[in-house]
N, C-alpha and C positions, 0 to 999 in steps of 0.2 A: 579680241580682248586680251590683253595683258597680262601675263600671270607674275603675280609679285609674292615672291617665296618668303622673303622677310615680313610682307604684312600678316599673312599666314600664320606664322610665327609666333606672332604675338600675339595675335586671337588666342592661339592653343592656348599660351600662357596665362590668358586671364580665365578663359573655362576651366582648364584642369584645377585650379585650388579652388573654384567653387562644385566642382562636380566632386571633388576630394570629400570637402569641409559637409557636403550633401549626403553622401554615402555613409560617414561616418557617424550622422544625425539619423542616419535610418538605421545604421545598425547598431546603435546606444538603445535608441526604442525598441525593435528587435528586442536585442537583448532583457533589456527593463523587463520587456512583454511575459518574456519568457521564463524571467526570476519569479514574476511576479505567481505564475501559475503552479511554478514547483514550490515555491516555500510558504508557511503560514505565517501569520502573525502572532506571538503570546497570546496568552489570556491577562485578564487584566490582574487576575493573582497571581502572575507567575512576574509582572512588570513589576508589583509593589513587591512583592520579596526581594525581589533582585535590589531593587531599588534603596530597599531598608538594608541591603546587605552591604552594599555600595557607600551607604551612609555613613556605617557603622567603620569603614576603613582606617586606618589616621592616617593624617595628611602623611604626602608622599617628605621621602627622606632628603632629595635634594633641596625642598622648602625650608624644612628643619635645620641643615648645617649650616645656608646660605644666611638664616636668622643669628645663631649661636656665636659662628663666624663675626660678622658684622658688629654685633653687640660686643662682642667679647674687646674686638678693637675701639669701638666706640669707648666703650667705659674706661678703658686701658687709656686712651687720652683726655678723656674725659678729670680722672682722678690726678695724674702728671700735670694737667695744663689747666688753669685756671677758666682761662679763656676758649676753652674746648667748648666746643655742642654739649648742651648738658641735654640731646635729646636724639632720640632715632623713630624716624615712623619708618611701618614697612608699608606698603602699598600693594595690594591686590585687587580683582576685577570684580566687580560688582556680585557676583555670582560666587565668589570664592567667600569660604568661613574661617575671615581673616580672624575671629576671636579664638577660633578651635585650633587653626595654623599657630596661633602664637602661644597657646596654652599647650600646645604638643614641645613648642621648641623649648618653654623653659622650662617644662617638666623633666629633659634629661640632660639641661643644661647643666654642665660642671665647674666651668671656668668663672668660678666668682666666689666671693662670700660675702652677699650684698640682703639686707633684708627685702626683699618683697614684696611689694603693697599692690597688689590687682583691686582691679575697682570691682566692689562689693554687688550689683546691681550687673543683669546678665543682657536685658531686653533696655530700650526706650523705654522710661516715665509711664505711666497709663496717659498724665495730663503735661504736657509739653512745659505747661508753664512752672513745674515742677525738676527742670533741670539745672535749671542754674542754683536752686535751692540744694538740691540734693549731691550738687558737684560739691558746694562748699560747704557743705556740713559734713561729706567725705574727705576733702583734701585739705583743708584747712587745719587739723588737727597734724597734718605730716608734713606741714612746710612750717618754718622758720615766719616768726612776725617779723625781724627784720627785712626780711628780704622779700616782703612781697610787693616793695615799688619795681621799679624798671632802673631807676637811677642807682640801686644799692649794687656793688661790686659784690663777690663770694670773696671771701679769704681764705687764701690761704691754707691756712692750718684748719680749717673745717671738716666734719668727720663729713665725709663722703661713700657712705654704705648704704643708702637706700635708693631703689628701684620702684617706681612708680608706674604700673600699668595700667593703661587704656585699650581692653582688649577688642574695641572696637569703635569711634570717634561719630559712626554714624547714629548711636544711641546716645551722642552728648548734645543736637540739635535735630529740630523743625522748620524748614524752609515756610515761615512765615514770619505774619509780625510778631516780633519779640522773642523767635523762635531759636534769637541765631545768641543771645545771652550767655548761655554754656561755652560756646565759643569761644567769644571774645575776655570769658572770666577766665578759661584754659589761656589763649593765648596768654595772657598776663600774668597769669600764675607760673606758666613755663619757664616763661622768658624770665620773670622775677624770682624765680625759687634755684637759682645755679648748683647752690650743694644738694640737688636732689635729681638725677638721672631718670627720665620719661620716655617710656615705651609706648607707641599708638599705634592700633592696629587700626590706617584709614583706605577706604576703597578710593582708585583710580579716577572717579568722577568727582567724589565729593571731595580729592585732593586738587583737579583742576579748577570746580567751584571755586573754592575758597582761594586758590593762589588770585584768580578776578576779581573776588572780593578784598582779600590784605592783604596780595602780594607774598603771598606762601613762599615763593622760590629765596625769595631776597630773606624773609625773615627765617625761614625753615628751612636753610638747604641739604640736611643731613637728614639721607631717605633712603630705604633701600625695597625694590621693586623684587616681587618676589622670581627666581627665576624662572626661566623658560624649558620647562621638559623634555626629552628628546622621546625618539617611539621607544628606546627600548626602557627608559626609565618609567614613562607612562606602562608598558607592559605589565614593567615589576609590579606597581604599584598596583594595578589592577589582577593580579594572577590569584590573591586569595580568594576571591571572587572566581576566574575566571575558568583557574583549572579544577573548580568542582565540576564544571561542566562539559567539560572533555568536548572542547570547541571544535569546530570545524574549518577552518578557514578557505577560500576563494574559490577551491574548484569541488566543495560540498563534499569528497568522499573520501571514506577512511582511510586511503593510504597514500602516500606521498605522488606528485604526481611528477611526470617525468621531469620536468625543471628543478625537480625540491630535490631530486636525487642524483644531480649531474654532477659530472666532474668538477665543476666551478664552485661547487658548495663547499666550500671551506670548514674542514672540522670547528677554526675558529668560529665559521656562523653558526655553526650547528650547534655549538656550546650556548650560544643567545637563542636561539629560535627553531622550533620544533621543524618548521618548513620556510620556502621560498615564500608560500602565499600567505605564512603567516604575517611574516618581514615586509613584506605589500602591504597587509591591509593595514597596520599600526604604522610605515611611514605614512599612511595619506589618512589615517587619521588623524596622529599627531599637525602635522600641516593643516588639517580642518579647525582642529580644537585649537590651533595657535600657543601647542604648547601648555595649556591650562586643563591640570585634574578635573577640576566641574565642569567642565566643558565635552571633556574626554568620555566621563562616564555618562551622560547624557547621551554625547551620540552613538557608543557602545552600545548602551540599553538601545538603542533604537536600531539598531543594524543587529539584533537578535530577530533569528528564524526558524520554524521549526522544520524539517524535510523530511516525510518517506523514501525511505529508499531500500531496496531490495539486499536482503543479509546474502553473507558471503557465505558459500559453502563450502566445509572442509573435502577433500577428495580424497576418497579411499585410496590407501596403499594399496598397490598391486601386488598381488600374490604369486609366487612361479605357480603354487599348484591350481590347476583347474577349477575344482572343489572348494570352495570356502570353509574354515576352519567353521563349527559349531561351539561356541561358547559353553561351559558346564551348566552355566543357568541361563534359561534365556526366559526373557519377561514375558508374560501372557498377551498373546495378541488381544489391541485393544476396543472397542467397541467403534460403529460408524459414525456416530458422532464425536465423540473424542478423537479421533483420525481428522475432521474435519475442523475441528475446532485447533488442534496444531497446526493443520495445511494452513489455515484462513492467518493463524501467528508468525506463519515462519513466511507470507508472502510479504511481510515488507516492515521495515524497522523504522523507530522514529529516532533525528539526531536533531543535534541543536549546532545550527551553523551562523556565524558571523558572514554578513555578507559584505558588498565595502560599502563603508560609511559614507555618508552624504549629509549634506545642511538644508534642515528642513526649509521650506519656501516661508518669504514673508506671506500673510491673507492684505488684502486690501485694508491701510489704514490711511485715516483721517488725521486732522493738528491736535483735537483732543485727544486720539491714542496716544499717538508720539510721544506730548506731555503729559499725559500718564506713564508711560513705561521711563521716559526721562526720571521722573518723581523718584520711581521703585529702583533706580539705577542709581541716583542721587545718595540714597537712604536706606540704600542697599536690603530692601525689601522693611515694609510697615503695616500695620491693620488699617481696616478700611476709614475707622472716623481721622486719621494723623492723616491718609494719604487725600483726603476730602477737603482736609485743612488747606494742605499744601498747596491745592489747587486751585481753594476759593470756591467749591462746588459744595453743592449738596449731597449729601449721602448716600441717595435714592439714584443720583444721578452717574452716583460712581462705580455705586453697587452694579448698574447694570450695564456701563462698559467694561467693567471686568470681569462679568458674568461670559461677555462674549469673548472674550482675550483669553479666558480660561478654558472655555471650551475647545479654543482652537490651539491650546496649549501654549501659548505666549507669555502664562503666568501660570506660576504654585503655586500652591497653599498650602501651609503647615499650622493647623487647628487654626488661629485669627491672623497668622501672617500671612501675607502676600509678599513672592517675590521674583524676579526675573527666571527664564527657565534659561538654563546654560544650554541647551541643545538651538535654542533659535538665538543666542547673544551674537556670534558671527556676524550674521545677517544685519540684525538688528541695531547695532551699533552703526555700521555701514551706511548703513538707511535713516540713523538719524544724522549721523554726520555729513552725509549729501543734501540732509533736507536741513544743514545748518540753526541744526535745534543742537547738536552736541559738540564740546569743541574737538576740535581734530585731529588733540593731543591726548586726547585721554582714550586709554584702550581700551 
């Protein structure tokens, strides 16, 4: 029998990366196994505080200047050139509080002296068929009768000082019949009202929507996407929150561990990040979250843990002399049970550690989930009889596929809204874009 060394060869080559790719799937589990038994999970009052606290943020600062920025040149051409955009949408992800992001930016915004007209009305209609009424009995008193054909040019010499906000577009329509009226009375009022400068704050999906339906691109092409965060800007953003809690990060214990304190740590990284593991676990959540605050603090909250672990002891100074010094007063020796009652305190301390973040799994869905969570992604979260609408369902019917989506955390709720939960949106988008229910330009 022949012995052929190069077929040999090759064999190894195709076992070794699955015996590799094997080993490394046993020891992630391992690992997992092992996480799982040291750390607890919150309580569900410690997830809602946090949670409220997280709320309570304001949007992050590169959101804000990349708004101010934009606008500021917008309107600057806008007022010089006749012929300018008389409009900017900014564009954010369905889970993001495009109304609160844009209500932060011109609240410290400087660069103008434009009068301000935000739309009066914070939520959707109660009754859908109440928004094209309620647009033009709002907007109609601030645009020009001449100009509200399409065919009328601006002049000129026209006073060009008002600002018109739409602090959120997904509350000017209903993805049903007659639903889309607000819309089409906005479009024409945009396009026809030029000495009047429009702010819209519209989400990612229902900005691709509508390009399918009128051609958004062609008729709206001035838009600005809110930017993409980096780990150490999501940090910031998150530190009022984060350094109440005197975090722990990747390898669970209080003191740096030898990586965090090498020669390679640059005083300049030091000056960003308390540790190496810190700097780990925010790049590869930033890469999780893609970048996006609601996204960020969602998987945050979910990569909180709580760990016992054994306190550290101070060591007595050594003394030259033999004899221990006696203190002038010394405390009265104290009873067996309070002896016992510190041993049992000082055996082991509770910390709150951040582990690495991960993106929760989809549960098994069906086409009516899909088109459900499409809906709430559309409309950027809605109460249950609009989102019933939308569907063409019954109410009874929807109530109780959300009942299940909710339980598995797929969906909030905030007292009668329903909307997307940014810790599963990664996923989730992925999964409807493969299952070609969402288009595969919208993020």
């Amino acid at each position: 029998m022949s012995f052929k060394f190069g077929v040999l060869v090759q064999r190894i080559k195709k076992i070794v990366p699955k015996a590799r790719a094997k080993l490394q799937e046993q020891t992630a589990e391992l690992e997992s196994q092992l996480s799982k038994q040291d750390l607890a999970e919150l309580s569900k009052k410690a997830i809602t505080d946090l949670g409220q606290q997280l709320d309570k943020l304001d949007p992050p600062q590169p959101y804000r200047e990349a708004i101010q920025t934009k606008l500021t040149e917008a309107i600057a051409r806008w007022q010089e050139d006749v012929n300018a955009p008389n409009y900017l949408y900014v564009l954010a992800r369905p889970i993001e509080p495009i109304d609160q992001i844009l209500a932060d930016a011109l609240a410290s915004w400087q660069d103008h002296f434009l009068d301000i007209k935000p739309l009066t009305w914070q939520t959707r209609p109660h009754r859908y068929e109440q928004i094209y009424t309620k647009l033009k009995e709002e907007l109609a008193p601030l645009c020009q009768e001449k100009t509200t054909s399409l065919v009328c040019l601006p002049e000129a010499d026209a006073d060009r000082n008002t600002l018109i906000v739409l602090p959120n577009l997904s509350w000017c329509f209903l993805r049903c019949i007659d639903g889309l009226k607000g819309i089409n009375y906005l479009n024409t009022t945009i396009l026809g009202n030029r000495d009047r400068f429009w702010l819209i704050g519209c989400n990612s999906w229902t900005w691709h929507y509508f390009h399918h339906i009128y051609d958004w691109h062609n008729c709206f092409a001035q838009f600005l996407a809110l930017p993409t965060l980096s780990d150490l800007e999501l940090k910031t953003w998150l530190s009022p929150v984060s350094q109440e809690l005197d975090l722990k990060y990747g390898n669970h214990n209080h003191q740096n561990s030898t990586s965090d304190t090498a020669q390679d740590w640059s005083e300049q990284q030091q000056d960003k990040w308390r540790s190496k593991s810190e700097k780990h676990y925010f790049e590869k959540l930033d890469d999780l979250a893609l970048g996006s605050s609601a996204i960020t603090a969602g998987l945050w909250l979910r990569s909180l843990r709580l760990k016992q672990e054994e306190p550290q002891e101070d060591k007595p100074e050594e003394n030259s002399d033999s004899t221990p010094e006696l203190s002038e007063r010394s405390d009265p020796p104290q009873n067996k049970d309070a002896q016992s009652n510190n041993s049992e305190a000082a055996e082991s301390i509770q910390i709150m550690v951040a582990k690495s973040a991960t993106l929760p799994e989809l549960p098994d869905l069906d086409k009516d989930d899909y088109y459900l969570l499409l809906s709430l992604g559309l409309h950027g979260g809605m109460n249950l009889a609009d989102l019933a609408l939308s569907l063409n369902e019954s109410d009874s019917k929807v109530l109780t596929q959300m009942e299940a989506l909710w339980q598995v955390g797929l969906i909030e709720r905030d007292r009668d809204q329903f909307q997307l939960s940014p810790a599963f949106y990664p996923n989730l988008r992925r999964r409807l874009i493969n299952n070609k229910i969402l288009f595969s330009e919208a993020d």
